[in-house]
C-alpha positions in Angstrom: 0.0 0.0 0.0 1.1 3.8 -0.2 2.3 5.7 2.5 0.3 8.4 1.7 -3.1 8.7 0.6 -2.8 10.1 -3.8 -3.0 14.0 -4.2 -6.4 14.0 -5.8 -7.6 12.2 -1.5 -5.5 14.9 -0.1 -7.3 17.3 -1.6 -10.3 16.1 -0.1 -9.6 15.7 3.4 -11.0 17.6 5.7 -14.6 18.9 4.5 -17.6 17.6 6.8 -21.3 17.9 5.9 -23.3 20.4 7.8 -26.8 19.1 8.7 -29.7 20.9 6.9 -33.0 21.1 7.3 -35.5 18.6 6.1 -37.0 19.6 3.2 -41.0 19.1 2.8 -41.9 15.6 0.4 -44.4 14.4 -1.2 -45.9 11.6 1.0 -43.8 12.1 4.3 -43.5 15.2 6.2 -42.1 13.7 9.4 -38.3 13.9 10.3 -36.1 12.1 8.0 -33.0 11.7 8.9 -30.6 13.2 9.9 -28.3 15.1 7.5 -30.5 15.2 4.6 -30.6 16.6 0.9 -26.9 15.2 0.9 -27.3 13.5 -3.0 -26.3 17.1 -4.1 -23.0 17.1 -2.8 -22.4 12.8 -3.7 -19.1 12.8 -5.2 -17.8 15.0 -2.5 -19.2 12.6 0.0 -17.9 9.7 -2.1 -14.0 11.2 -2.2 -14.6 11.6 1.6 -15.4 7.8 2.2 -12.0 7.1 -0.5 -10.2 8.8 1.8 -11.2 7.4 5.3 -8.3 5.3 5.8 -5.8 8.1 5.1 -7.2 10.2 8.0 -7.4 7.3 10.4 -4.7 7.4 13.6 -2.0 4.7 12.2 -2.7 2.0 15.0 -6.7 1.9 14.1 -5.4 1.4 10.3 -3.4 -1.2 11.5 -6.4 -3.1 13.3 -8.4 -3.2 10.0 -7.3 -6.3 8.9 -8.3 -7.5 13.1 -11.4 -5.8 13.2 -13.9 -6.4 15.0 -11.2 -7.6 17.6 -10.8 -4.9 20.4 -9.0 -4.8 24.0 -11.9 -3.1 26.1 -13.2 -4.8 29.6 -16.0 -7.2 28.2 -14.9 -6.9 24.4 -18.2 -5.4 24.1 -18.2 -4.5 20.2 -16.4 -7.9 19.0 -19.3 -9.3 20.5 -22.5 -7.1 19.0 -20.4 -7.6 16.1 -20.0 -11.2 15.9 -23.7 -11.8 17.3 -24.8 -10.0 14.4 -23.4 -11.5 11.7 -24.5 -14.9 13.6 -27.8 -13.9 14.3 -28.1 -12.3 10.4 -27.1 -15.9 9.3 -29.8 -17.9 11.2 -32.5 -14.7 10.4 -31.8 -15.1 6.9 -32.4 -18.7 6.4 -30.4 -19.4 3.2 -29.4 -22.3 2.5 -26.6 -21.2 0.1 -26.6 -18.2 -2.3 -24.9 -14.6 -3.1 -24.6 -12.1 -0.3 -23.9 -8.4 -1.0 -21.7 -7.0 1.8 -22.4 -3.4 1.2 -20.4 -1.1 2.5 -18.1 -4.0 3.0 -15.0 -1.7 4.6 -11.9 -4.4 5.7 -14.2 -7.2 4.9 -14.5 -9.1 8.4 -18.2 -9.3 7.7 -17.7 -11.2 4.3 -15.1 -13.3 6.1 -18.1 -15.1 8.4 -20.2 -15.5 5.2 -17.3 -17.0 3.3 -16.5 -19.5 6.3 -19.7 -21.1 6.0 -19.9 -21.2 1.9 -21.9 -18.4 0.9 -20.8 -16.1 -2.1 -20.5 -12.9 -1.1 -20.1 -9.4 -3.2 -18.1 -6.7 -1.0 -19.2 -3.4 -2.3 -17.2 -0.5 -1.1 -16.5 3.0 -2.3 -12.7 2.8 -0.9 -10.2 0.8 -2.5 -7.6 1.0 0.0 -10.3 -0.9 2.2 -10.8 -3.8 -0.8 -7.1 -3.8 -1.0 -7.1 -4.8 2.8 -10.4 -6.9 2.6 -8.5 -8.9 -0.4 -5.6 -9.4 2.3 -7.9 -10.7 5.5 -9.8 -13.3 3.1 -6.3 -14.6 1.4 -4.6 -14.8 5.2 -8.0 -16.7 6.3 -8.2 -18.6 3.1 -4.4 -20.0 3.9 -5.4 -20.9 7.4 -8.6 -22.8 7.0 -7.7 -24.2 3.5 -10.6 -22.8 2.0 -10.3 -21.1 -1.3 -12.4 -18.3 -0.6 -11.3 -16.3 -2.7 -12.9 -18.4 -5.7 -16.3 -17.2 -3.8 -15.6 -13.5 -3.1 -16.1 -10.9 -5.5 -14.4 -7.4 -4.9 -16.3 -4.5 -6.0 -15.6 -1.0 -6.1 -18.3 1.5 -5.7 -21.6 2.7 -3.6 -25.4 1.4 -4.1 -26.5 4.7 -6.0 -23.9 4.0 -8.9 -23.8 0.1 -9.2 -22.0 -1.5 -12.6 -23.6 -2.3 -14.9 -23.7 -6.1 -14.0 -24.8 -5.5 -10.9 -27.8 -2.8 -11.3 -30.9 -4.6 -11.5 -29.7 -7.7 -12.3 -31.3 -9.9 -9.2 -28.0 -11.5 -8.3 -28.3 -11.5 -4.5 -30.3 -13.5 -2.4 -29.5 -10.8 0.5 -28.1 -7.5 0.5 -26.4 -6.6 3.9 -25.6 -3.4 5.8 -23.8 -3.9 8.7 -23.1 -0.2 10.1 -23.5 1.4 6.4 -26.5 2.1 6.1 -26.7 5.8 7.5 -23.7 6.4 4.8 -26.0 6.1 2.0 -26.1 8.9 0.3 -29.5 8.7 -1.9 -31.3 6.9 0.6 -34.3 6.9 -2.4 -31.9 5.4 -5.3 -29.5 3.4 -3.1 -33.0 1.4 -2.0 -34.0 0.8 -5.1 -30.7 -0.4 -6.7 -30.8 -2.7 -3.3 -34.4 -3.4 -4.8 -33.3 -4.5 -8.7 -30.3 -6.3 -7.0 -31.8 -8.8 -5.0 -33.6 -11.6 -6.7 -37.6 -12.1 -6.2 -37.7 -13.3 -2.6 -34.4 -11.6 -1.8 -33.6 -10.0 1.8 -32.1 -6.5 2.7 -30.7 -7.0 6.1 -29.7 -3.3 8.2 -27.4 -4.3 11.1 -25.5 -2.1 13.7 -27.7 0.9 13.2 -28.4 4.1 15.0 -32.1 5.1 15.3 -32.1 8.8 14.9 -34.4 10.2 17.4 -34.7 14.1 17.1 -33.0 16.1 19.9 -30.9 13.1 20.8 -27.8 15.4 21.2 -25.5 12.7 22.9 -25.9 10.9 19.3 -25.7 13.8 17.5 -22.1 15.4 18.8 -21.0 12.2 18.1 -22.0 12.4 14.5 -21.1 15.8 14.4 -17.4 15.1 15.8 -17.3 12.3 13.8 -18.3 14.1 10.2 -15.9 17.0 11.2 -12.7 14.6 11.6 -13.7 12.7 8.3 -15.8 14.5 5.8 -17.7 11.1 5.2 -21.9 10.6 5.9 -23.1 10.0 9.5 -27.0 10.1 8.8 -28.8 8.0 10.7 -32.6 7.5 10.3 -35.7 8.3 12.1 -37.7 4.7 12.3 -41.5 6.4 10.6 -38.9 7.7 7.6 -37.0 4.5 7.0 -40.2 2.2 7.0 -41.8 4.7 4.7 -38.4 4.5 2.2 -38.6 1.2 2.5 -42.2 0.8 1.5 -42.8 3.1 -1.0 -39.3 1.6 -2.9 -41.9 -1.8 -3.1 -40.1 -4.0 0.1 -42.4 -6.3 1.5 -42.5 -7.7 5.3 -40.3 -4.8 7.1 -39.6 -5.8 10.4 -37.4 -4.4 13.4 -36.1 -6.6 15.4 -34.2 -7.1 19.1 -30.9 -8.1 19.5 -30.4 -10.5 22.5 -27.4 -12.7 23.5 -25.8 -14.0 26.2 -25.9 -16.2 29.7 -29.1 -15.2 31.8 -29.4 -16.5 35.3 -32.6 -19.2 35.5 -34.2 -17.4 38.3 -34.3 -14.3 35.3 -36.7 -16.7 32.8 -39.7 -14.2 33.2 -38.1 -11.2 31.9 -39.1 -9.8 28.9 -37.1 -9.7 25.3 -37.0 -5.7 25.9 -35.4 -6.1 29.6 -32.7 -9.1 28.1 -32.0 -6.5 25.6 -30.7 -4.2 27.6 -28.7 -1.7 25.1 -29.6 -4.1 22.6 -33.8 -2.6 22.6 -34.7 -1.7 19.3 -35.5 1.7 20.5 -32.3 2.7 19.7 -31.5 0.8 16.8 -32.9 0.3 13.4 -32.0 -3.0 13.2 -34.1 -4.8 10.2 -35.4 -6.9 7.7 -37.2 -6.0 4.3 -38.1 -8.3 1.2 -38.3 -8.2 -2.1 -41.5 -9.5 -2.9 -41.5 -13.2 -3.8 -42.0 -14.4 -7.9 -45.4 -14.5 -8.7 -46.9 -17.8 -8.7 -50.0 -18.9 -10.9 -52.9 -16.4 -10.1 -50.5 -14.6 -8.0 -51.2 -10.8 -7.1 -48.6 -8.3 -9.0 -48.3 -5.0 -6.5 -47.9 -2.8 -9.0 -51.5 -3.4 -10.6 -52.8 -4.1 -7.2 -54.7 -1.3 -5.1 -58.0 -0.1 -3.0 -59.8 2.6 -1.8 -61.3 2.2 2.0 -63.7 3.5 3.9 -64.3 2.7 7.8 -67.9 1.6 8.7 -66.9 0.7 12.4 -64.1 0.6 14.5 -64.9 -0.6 18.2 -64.1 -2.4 21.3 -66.8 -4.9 21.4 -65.5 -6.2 24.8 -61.9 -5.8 26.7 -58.8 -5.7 24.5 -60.7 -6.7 20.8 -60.6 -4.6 18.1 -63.7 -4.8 16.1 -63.4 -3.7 12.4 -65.8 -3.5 9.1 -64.1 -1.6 6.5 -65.6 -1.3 3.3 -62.6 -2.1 0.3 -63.2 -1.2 -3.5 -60.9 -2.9 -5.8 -59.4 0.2 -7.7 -56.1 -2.2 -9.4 -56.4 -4.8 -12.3 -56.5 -8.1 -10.5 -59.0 -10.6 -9.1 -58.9 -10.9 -5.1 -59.4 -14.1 -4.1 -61.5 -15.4 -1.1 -60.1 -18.8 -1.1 -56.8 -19.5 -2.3 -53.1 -20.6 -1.1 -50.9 -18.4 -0.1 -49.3 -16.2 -3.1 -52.1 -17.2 -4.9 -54.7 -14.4 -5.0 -55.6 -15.1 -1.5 -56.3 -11.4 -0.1 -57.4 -10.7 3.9 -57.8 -7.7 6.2 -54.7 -6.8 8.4 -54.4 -4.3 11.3 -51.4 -3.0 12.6 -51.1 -0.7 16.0 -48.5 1.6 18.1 -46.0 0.0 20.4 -46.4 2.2 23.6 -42.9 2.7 23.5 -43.2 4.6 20.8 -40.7 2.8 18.6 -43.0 1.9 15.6 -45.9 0.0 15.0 -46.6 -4.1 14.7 -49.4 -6.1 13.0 -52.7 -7.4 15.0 -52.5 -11.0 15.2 -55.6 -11.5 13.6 -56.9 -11.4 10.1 -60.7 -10.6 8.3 -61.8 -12.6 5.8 -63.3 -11.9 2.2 -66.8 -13.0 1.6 -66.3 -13.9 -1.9 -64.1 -13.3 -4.5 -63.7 -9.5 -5.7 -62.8 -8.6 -9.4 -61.8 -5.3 -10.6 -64.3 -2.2 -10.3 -66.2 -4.0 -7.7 -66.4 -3.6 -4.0 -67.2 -5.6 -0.7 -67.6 -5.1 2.8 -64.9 -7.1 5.5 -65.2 -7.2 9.0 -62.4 -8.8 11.5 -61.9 -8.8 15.2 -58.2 -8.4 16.4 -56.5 -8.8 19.7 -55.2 -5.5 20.9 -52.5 -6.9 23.1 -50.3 -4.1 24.4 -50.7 -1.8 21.2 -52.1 1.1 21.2 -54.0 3.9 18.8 -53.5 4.8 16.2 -54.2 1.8 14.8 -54.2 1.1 11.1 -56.2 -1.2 8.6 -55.2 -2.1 5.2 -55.6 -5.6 2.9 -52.7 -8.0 2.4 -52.1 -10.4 -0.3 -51.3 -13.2 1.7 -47.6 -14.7 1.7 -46.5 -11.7 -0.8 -47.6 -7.8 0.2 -49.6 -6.1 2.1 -51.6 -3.7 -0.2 -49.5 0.1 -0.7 -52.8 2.3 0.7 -54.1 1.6 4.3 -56.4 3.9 6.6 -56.4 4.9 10.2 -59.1 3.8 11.9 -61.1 6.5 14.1 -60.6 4.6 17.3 -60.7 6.9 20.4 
């Protein structure tokens, strides 16, 4: 490697984004995230992330090709770390397949996934970083006599500008960010070139994430300390924002999730997921999972020429803790819902969804209303379900879901006091 970073990095080093305002949009008025509007200055930003391992004290650059290794009481980040990628693995499901490691940095991510026989893409902006990522996986490869490197592809570059072999060609059966994700740029184009790149049924996994609460100023001097030393992107997301990217870009089953790990004492068994998560609770993180929509099988339901118009007839508590609905749903798309079908195969019900008193997002009623018969284009029919409140709370939602492959783009809020 170089002992210094080209002229053309040099030149670079040094600017940091300023947050600005959230600008109004179409669809979404709440707060975004936040450093926004930043596509304008993207190769700026870009140059920035080049030049991240120039700016770095020498020891840190050092411990690249180590990471996530460090020496602190408790080793507490190799271990988020390591039970991330382990709990990614097992979330994920595949049985084999292509992962994109994007934002891939000094590759230690792409290393687990290699272990255990995936292919994995590492997309990063820096080649310095690939350069090092290229060294961990030949040094691991020699140790375990595993020819990884006949698995790993090394590319350089960001989601928003893919190659050409890469941008919508379905390749991936998951697309990772492991703290990366509040460096995206475009948050709109890098989401949909995470869309096109996964195949039908693909996964985009968001590990290692900051929530972005407003007025959180312990997160944001650390941001802004951290933009002013680098120049890169530290925008993390508010969670309404990032589930509203996510659904509007066409992802399918978006869900936050816990992270919990470790020895707890058997007396403990009672405790909740939220109390074992300790700094793990997804109130702080945006730790998720969103999915391409599945292939459409025979008499499947395409989203894109699938949609409704509602109107609430009732919304009431019919006795302690139920959630009594009767929404009337006009079929405004091109396609036949089904009363009786298979999963991803026309069958359409009535979901719910309701506010986590926390305040950290929303989850679906576990319940579902049926369709009285079948319902073809231009025609209407009336639904009613009953759904278990549980511990959510208003405002509570209703929309139809084409079971096993989306839930329908337009909901309503029901008028529940």
């Amino acid at each position: 490697m170089p002992a210094e970073p080209p002229g053309w990095l040099r030149r670079v080093l040094g600017r940091a984004p300023t947050p600005a305002p959230a600008p109004e949009q179409p669809g979404f008025t709440g707060p975004r995230r936040y450093v926004t509007a930043a596509d304008g200055r993207y190769e700026e930003l870009v140059a920035a992330a080049e030049a991240y391992t120039w700016k770095i004290p020498p020891e840190h650059r050092e411990s690249l090709l180590l990471k996530p290794l460090d020496a602190t009481r408790g080793h507490a980040h190799y271990f988020r770390a390591i039970y991330n990628a382990l709990n990614i693995i097992q979330k994920l499901d595949l049985p084999g397949g292509t992962i994109v490691d994007a934002g891939a940095g000094p590759g230690w991510l792409a290393e687990q996934f290699l272990m255990i026989g995936y292919r994995v893409i590492l997309l990063e902006p820096s080649q310095d970083m690939l350069d090092i990522a290229r060294k961990r996986i030949e040094r691991a490869s020699a140790k375990w006599e595993i020819d990884m490197l006949a698995r790993a592809e090394f590319v350089r570059g960001t989601m928003e500008s893919l190659p050409p072999d890469l941008e919508g060609s379905g390749r991936a059966d998951a697309v990772v960010f492991y703290e990366a994700w509040h460096h995206v740029i475009d948050e709109a184009k890098a989401a949909r070139n995470v869309l096109g790149l996964l195949a039908p049924g693909g996964q985009m996994a968001v590990l290692g994430e900051s929530r972005w609460n407003p007025g959180d100023r312990a997160l944001e001097a650390e941001l802004d300390a951290e933009m002013a030393r680098y120049g890169t992107l530290e925008s993390p997301f508010a969670r309404d924002y990032l589930t509203h990217l996510l659904r509007e870009t066409g992802f399918t089953e978006i869900q936050f999730l816990h992270s919990v790990n470790g020895f707890f004492p058997a007396g403990q068994g009672r405790r909740t997921i939220e109390e074992a998560a300790g700094d793990g609770h997804e109130r702080g993180w945006n730790t998720c999972l969103a999915r391409r929509p599945r292939a459409l099988r025979p008499g499947g339901l395409d989203p894109d020429r699938t949609s409704a118009r509602f109107t609430v007839i009732e919304a009431s508590e019919p006795s302690p803790g139920t959630l009594r609905v009767v929404l009337r749903a006009e079929n405004t798309g091109e396609t036949t819902w089904r009363a009786q079908a298979e999963r991803e195969e026309g069958l359409v019900t009535m979901g719910a969804t309701g506010s986590l008193a926390s305040g950290a997002g929303e989850m679906e009623l576990m319940a579902r209303g049926t369709l009285g018969r079948d319902v073809p284009p231009g025609e209407g029919v009336t639904i009613t379900g009953e759904f278990p409140r549980g511990d959510l709370q208003p405002p509570y939602h209703a929309s139809l879901v084409a079971e096993g492959a989306f839930w329908f783009r337009e909901r309503i809020r029901l008028p529940f006091p």
